[in-house]
ZAKOLMI-241357 format. One record per residue: residue in three letters; chain; residue number from 0; x, y, z of N, C-alpha, C, O, CB in turn. Coordinates in nm, 4 decimals. Atoms other than C-alpha are relative to their C-alpha. Glycine has a CB too. Layout:
REM ZAKOLMI-241357
ALA A NUM X Y Z X Y Z X Y Z X Y Z X Y Z
...
This chain:
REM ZAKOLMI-241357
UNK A 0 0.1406 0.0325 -0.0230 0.8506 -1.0888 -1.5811 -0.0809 0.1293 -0.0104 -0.0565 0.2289 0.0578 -0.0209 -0.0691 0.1399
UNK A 1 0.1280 -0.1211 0.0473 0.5643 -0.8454 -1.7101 -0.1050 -0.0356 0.1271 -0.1280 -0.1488 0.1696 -0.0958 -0.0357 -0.1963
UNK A 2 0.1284 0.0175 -0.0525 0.2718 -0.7690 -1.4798 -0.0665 0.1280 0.0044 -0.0306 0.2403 0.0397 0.0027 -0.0621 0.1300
UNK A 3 0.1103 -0.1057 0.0328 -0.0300 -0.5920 -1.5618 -0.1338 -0.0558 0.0405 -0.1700 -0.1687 0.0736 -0.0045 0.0386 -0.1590
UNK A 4 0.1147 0.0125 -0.1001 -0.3456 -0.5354 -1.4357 -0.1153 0.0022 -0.1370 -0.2368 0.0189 -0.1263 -0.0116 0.1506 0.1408
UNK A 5 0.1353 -0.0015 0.1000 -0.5275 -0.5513 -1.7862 0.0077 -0.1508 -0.0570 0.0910 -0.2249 -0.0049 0.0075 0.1318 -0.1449
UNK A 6 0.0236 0.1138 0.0266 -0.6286 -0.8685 -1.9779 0.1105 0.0047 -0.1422 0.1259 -0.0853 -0.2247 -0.1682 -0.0304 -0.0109
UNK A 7 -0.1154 0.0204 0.1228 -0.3638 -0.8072 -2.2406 0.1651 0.0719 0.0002 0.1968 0.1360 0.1004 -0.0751 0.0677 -0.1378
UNK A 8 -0.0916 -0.1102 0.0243 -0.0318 -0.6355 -2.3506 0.0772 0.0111 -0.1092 0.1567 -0.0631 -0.1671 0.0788 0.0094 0.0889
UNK A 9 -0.0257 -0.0705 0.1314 0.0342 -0.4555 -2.6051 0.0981 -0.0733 -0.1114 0.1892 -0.1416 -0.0647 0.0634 0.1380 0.0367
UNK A 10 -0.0839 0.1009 0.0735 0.2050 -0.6210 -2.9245 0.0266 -0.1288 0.0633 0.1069 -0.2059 0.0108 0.1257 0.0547 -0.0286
UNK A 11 -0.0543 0.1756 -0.0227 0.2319 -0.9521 -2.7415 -0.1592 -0.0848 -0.0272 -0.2728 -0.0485 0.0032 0.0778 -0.0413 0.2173
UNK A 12 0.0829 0.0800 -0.0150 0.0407 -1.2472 -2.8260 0.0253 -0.1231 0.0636 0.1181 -0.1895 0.0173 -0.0420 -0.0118 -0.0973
UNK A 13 -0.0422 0.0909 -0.1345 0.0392 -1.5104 -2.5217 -0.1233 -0.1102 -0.0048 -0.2369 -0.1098 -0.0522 0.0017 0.1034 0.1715
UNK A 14 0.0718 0.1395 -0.0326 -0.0800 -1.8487 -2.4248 -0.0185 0.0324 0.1077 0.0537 0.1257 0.1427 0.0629 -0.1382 -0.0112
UNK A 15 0.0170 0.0251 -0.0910 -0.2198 -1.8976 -2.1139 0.0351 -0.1366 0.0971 -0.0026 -0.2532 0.0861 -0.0868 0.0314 -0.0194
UNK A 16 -0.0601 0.1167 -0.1286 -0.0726 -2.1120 -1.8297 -0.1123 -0.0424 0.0861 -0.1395 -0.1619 0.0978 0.1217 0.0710 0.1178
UNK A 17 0.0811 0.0514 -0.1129 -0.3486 -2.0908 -1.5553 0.0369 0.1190 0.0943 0.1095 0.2177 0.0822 0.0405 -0.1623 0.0583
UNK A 18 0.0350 -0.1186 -0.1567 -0.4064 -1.8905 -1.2302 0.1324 -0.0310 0.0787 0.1918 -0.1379 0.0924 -0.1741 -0.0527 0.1317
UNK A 19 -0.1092 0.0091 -0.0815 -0.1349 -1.7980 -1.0198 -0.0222 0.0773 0.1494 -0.1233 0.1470 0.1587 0.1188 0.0587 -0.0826
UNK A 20 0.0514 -0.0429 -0.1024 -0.1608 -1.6828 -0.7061 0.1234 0.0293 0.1489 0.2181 -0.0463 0.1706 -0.1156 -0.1096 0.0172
UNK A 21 -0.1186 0.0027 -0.1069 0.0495 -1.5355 -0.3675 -0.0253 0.0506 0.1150 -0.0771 0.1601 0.0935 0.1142 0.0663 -0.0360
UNK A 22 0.0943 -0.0220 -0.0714 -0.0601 -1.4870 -0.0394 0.1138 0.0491 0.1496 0.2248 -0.0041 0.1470 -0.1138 -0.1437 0.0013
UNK A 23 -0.0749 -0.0165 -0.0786 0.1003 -1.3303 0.3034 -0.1226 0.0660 0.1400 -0.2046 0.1554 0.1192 0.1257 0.0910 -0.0717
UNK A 24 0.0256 -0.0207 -0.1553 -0.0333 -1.2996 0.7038 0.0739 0.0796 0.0489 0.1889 0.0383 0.0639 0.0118 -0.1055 0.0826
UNK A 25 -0.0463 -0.0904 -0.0732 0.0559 -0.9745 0.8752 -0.0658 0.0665 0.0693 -0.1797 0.1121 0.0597 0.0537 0.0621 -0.0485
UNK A 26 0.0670 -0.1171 -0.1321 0.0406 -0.7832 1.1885 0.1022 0.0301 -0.0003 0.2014 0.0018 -0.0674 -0.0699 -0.0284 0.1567
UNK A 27 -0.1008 -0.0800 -0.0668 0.2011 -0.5498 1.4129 0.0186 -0.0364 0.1031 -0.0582 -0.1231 0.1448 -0.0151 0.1184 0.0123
UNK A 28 -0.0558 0.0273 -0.1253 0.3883 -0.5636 1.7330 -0.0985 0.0350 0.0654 -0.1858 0.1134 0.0282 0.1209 0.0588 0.0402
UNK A 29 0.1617 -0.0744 -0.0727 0.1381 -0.5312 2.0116 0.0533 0.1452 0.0747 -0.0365 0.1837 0.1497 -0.0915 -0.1292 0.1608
UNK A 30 -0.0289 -0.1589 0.0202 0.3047 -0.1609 2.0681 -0.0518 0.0531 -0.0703 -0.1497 0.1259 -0.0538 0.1032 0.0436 -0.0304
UNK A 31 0.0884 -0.0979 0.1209 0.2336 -0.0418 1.7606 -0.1566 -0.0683 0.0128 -0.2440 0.0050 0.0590 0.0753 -0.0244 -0.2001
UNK A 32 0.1746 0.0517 -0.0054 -0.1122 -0.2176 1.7627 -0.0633 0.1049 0.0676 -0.1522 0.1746 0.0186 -0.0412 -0.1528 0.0922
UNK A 33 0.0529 -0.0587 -0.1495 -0.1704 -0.0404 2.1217 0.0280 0.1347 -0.0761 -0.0648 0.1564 -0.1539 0.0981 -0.0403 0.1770
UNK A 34 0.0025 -0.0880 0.1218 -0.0289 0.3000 1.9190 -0.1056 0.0296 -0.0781 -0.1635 0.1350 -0.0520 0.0747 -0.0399 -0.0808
UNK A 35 0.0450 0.0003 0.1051 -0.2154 0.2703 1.6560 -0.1864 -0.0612 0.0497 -0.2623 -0.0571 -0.0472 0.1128 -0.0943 -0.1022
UNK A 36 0.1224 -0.0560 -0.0879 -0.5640 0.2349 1.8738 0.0058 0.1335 0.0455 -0.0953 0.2001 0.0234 -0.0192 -0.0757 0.1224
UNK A 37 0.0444 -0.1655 -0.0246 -0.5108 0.5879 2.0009 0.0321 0.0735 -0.0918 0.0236 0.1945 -0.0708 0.0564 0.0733 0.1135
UNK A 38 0.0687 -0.1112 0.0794 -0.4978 0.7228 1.6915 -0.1204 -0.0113 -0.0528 -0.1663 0.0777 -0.1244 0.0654 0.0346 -0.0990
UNK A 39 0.1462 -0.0402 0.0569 -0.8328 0.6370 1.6117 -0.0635 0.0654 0.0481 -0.1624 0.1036 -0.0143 -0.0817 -0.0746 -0.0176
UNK A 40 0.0852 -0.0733 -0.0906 -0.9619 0.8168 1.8678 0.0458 0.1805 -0.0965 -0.0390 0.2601 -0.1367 0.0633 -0.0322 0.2129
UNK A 41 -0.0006 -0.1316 0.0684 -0.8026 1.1412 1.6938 -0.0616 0.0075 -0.1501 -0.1247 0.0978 -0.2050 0.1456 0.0457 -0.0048
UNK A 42 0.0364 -0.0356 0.1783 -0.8555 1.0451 1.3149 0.1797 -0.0157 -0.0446 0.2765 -0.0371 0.0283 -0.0924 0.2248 -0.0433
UNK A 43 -0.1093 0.0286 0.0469 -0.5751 1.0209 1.0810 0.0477 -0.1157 -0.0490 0.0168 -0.2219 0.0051 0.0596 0.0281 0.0656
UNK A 44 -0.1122 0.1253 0.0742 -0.3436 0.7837 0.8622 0.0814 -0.1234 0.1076 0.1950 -0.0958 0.1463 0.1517 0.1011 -0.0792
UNK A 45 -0.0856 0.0542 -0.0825 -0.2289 0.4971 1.0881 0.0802 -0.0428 -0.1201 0.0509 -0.0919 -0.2291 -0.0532 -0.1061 0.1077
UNK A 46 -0.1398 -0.0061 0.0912 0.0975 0.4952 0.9334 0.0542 -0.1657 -0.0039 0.0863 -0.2409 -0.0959 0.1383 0.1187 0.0871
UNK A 47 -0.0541 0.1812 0.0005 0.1986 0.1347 1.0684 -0.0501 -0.0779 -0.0578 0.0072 -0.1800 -0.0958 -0.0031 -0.0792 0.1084
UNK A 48 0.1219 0.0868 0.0617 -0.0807 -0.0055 0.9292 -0.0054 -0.0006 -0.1310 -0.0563 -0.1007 -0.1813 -0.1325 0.0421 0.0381
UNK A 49 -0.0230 -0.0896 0.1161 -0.0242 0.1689 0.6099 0.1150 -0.0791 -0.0501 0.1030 -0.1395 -0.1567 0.0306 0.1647 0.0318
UNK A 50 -0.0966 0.0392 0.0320 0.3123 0.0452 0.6044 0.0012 -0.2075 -0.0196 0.0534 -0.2788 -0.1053 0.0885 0.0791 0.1091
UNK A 51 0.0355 0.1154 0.0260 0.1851 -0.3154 0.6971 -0.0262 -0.0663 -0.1114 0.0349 -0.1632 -0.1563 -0.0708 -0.0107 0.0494
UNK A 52 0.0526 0.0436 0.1311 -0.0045 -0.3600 0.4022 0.0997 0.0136 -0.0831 0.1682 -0.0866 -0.1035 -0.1153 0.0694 -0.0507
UNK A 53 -0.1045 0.0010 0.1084 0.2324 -0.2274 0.1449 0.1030 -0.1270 0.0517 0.1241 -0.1848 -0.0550 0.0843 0.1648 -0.0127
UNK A 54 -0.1317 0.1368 0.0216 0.5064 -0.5302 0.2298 -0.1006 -0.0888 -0.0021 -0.0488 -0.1982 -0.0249 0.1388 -0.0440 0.1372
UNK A 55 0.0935 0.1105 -0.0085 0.2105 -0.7396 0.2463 -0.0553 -0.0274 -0.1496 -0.0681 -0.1405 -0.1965 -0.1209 0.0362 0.1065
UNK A 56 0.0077 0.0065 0.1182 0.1168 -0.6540 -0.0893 0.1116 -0.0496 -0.0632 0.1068 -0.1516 -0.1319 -0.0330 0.1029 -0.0395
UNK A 57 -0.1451 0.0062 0.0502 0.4913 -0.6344 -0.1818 0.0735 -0.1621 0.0130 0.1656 -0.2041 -0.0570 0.0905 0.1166 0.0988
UNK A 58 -0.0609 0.1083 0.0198 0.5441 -0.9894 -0.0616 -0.1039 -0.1037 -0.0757 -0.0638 -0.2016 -0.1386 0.0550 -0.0444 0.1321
UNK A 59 0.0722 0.1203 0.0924 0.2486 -1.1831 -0.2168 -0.0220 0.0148 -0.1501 -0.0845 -0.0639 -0.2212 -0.1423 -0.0252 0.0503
UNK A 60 -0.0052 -0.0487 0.1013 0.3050 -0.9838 -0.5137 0.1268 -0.0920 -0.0851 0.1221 -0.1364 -0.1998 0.0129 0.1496 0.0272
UNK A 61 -0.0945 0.0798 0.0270 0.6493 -1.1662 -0.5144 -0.0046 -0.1310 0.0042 0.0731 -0.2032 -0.0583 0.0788 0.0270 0.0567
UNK A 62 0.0455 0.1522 -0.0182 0.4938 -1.4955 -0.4069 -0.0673 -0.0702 -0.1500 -0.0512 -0.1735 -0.2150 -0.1297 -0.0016 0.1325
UNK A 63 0.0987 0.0459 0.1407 0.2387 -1.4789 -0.7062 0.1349 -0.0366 -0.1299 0.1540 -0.1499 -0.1741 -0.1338 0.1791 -0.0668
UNK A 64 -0.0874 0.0175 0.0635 0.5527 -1.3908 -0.9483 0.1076 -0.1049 -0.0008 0.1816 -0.1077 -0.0991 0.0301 0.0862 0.0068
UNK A 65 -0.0971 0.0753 -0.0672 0.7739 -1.6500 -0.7934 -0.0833 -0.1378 -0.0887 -0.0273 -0.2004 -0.1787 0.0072 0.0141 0.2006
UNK A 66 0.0436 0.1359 0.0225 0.4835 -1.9559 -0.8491 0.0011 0.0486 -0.1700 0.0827 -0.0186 -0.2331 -0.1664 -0.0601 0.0907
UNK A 67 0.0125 -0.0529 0.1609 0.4284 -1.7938 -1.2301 0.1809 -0.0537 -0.0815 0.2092 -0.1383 -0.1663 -0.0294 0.2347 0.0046
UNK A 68 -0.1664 0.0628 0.0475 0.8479 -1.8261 -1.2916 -0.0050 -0.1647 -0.0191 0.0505 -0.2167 -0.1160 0.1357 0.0335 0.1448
UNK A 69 -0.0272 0.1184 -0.0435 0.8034 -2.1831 -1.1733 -0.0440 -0.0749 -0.1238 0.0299 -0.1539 -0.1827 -0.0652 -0.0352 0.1338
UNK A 70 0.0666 0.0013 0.1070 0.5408 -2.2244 -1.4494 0.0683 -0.0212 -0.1316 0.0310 -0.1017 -0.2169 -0.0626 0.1043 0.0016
UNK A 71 -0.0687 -0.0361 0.1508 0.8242 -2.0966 -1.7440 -0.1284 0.1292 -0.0752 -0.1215 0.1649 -0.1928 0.0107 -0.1922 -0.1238
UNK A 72 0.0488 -0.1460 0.0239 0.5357 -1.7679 -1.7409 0.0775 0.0738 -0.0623 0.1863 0.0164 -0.0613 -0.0268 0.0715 0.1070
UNK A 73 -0.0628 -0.1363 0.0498 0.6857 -1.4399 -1.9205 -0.0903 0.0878 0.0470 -0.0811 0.2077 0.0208 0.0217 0.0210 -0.1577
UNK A 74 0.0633 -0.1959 -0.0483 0.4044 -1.2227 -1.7271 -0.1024 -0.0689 0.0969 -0.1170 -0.1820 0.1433 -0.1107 0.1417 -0.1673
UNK A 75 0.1114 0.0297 -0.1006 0.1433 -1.2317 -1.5230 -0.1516 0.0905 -0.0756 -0.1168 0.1852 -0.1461 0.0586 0.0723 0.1829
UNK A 76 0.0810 -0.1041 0.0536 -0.1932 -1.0516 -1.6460 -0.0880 0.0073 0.0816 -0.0695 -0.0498 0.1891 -0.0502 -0.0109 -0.1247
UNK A 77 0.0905 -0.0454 -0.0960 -0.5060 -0.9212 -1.4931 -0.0064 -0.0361 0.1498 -0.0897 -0.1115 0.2002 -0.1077 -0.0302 -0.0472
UNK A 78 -0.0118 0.0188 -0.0742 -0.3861 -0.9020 -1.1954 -0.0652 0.0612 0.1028 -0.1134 0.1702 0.0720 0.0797 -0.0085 -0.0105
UNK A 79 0.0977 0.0152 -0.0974 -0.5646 -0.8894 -0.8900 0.0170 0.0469 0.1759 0.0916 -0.0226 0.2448 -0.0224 -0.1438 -0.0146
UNK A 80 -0.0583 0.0607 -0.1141 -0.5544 -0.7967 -0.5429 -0.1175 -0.0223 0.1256 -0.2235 0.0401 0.1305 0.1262 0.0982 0.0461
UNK A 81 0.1213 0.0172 -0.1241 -0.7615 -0.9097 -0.2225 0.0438 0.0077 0.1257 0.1583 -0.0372 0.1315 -0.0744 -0.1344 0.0035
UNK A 82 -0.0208 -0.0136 -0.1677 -0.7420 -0.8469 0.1878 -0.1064 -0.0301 0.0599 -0.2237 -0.0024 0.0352 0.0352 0.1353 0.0581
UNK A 83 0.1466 -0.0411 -0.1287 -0.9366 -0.9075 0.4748 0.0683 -0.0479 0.1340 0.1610 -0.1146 0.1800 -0.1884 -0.1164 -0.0240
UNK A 84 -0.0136 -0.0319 -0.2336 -0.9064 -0.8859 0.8573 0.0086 -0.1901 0.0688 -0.0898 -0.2546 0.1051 -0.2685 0.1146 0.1122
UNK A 85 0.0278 0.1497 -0.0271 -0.7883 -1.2723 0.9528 -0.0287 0.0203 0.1976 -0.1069 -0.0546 0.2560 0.1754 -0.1236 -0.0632
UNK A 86 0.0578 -0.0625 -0.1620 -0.8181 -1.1091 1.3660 0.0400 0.1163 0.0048 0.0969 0.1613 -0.0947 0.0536 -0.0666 0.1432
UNK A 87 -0.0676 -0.1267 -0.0562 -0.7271 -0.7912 1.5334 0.1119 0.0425 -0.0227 0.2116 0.0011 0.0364 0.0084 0.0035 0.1101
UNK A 88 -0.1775 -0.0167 0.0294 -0.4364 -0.6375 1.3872 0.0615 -0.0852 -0.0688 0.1844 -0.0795 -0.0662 0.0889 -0.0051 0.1145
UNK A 89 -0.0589 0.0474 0.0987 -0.3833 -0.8764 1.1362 -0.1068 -0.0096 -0.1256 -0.2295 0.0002 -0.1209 0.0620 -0.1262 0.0447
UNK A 90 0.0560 -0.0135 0.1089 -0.4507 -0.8974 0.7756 0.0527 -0.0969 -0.1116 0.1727 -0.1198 -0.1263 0.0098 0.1299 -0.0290
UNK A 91 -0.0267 0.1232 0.1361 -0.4636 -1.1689 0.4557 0.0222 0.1038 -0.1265 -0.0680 0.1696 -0.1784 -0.1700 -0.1282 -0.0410
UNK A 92 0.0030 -0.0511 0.1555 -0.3368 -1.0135 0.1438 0.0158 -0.1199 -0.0997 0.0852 -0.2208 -0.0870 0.1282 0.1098 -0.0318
UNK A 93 -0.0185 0.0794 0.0820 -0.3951 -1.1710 -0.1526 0.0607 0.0256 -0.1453 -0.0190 0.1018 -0.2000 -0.1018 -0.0454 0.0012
UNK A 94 0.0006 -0.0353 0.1252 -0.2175 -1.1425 -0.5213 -0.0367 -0.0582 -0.0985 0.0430 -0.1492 -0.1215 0.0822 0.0251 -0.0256
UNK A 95 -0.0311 0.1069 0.0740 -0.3302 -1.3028 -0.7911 -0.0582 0.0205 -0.1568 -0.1616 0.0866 -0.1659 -0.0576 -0.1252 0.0753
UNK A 96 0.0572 -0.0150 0.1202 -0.3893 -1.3168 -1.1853 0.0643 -0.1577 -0.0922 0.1117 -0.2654 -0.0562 0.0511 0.1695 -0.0654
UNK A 97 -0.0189 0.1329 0.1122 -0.3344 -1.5505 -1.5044 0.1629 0.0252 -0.0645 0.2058 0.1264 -0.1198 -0.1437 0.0102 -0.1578
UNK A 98 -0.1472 0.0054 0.0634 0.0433 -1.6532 -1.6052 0.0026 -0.0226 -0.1207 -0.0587 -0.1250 -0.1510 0.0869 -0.0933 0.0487
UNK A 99 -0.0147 0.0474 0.1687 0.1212 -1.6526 -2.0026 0.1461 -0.0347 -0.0196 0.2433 -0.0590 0.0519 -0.0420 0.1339 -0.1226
UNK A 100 -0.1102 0.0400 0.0764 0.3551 -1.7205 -2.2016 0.0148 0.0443 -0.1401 -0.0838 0.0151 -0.2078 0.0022 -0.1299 0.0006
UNK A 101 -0.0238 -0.0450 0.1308 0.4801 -1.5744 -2.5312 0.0027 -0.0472 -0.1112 0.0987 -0.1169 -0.1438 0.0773 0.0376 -0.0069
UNK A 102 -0.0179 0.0802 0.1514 0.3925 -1.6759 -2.8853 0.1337 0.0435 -0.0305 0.1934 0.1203 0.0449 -0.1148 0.0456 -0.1365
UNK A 103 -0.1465 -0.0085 0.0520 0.7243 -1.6696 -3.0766 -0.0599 0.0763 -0.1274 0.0150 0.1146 -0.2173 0.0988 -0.1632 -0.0288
């Protein structure tokens, strides 16, 4: 499975399938949460938080690719990504772009 973040790729010419899309809900333990309030008070990289996102990306990234397979896709293209704050310490990631398929 190909995925790219532009509207094409290179030497291939592809059909389009339709929108695909993959989505994942994450927080932290309320430790790290509590943590990760006193470092704002200094400044700095909250690291947990940091780390949150990346598997959050990493799994709706696999979600999107997963519904695209289901399809008979060969890629994914302009792909996409979105977040936002669903409460305190948690976060919606979103992945999503258009599944093709390969002319022969």
């Amino acid at each position: 499975m190909i995925l790219v973040n532009t509207d094409y790729i290179s030497g291939k010419e592809f059909d389009m399938i339709g929108i695909v899309k993959g989505s994942t809900i994450q927080s932290k333990n309320v430790g790290k949460d509590i943590a990760q309030g006193f470092k704002t008070l200094v400044g700095g990289e909250l690291k947990a938080y940091t780390e949150m996102m990346n598997e959050a990306r990493a799994l709706a990234t696999k979600r999107m690719t997963q519904e695209a397979e289901k399809l008979g896709a060969d890629a994914v293209v302009n792909i996409r990504y979105a977040s936002a704050a669903v409460l305190q310490g948690a976060a919606e990631v979103m992945a999503y772009g258009t599944a093709v398929k390969f002319k022969n």
